[in-house]
C-alpha positions, 0 to 999 in steps of 0.5 A, spaced: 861 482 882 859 487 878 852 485 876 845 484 879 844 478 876 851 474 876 851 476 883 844 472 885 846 467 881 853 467 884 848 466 892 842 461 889 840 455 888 836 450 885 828 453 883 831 460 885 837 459 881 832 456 874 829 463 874 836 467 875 838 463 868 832 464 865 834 471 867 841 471 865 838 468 857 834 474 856 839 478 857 842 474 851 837 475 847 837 482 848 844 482 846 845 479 841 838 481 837 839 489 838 846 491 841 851 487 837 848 488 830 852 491 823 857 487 823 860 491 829 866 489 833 865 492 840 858 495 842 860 502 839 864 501 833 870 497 831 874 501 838 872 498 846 868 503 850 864 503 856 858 499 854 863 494 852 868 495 859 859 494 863 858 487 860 864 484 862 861 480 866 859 477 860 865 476 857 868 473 863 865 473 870 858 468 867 863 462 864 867 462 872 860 462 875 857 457 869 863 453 871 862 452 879 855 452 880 855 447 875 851 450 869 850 452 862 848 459 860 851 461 855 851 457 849 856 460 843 852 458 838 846 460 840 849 468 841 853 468 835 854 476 835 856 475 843 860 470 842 864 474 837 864 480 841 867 476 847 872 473 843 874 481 840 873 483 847 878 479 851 883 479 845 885 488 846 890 488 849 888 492 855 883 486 857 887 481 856 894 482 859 889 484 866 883 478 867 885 475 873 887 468 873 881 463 872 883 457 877 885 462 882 878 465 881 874 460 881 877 457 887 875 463 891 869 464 889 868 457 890 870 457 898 866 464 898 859 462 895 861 454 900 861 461 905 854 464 903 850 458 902 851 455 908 850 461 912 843 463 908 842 455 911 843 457 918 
């Protein structure tokens, strides 16, 4: 987990996990309204750097995580700009030849957040 937010989000239930969300959103918000403006293909131009390479939670973390916990964040058509960003993002090469297989992700963090949810319970 490379983000704050997806990681209390990937921990949380219920009331705990709205607020996340609501969190989650406006970040979103920020994304699409100031960083991905100009016709832009990544954040810095038309090559992939390091701002691209931090909000790759966004790109593929949050659908794995939207995914297991049974929630729906990220509406393409809502974040027209993250949403081409995301597609421009997982197309180089670089990107897409290393993401890790998605079933084999989610199974995993379905089994570690079962794991941590009962644990916080106990």
């Amino acid at each position: 987990m490379t983000s704050p937010l997806l990681s209390k989000l990937y921990r949380t239930e219920g009331e705990e996990q709205q607020a996340i969300v609501k969190e989650w959103l406006e970040m979103l918000e920020a994304m699409e309204e100031h960083a991905l403006i100009g016709g832009k293909k990544f954040f810095g131009g038309d090559e992939i750097n390091m701002v691209d390479i931090a909000f790759c939670m966004v790109a593929h973390w949050l659908g794995l995580i939207e995914d297991f916990a049974g929630l729906k964040i990220y509406e393409p058509h809502k974040f027209p700009r993250v949403s081409s960003w995301i597609q421009n993002f997982k197309s180089v090469p670089v990107i897409k030849d290393n993401l890790p297989d998605t079933n084999k992700m989610l199974a995993l963090l379905n089994r570690r957040r079962e794991m941590l949810l009962t644990s916080k319970s106990n």
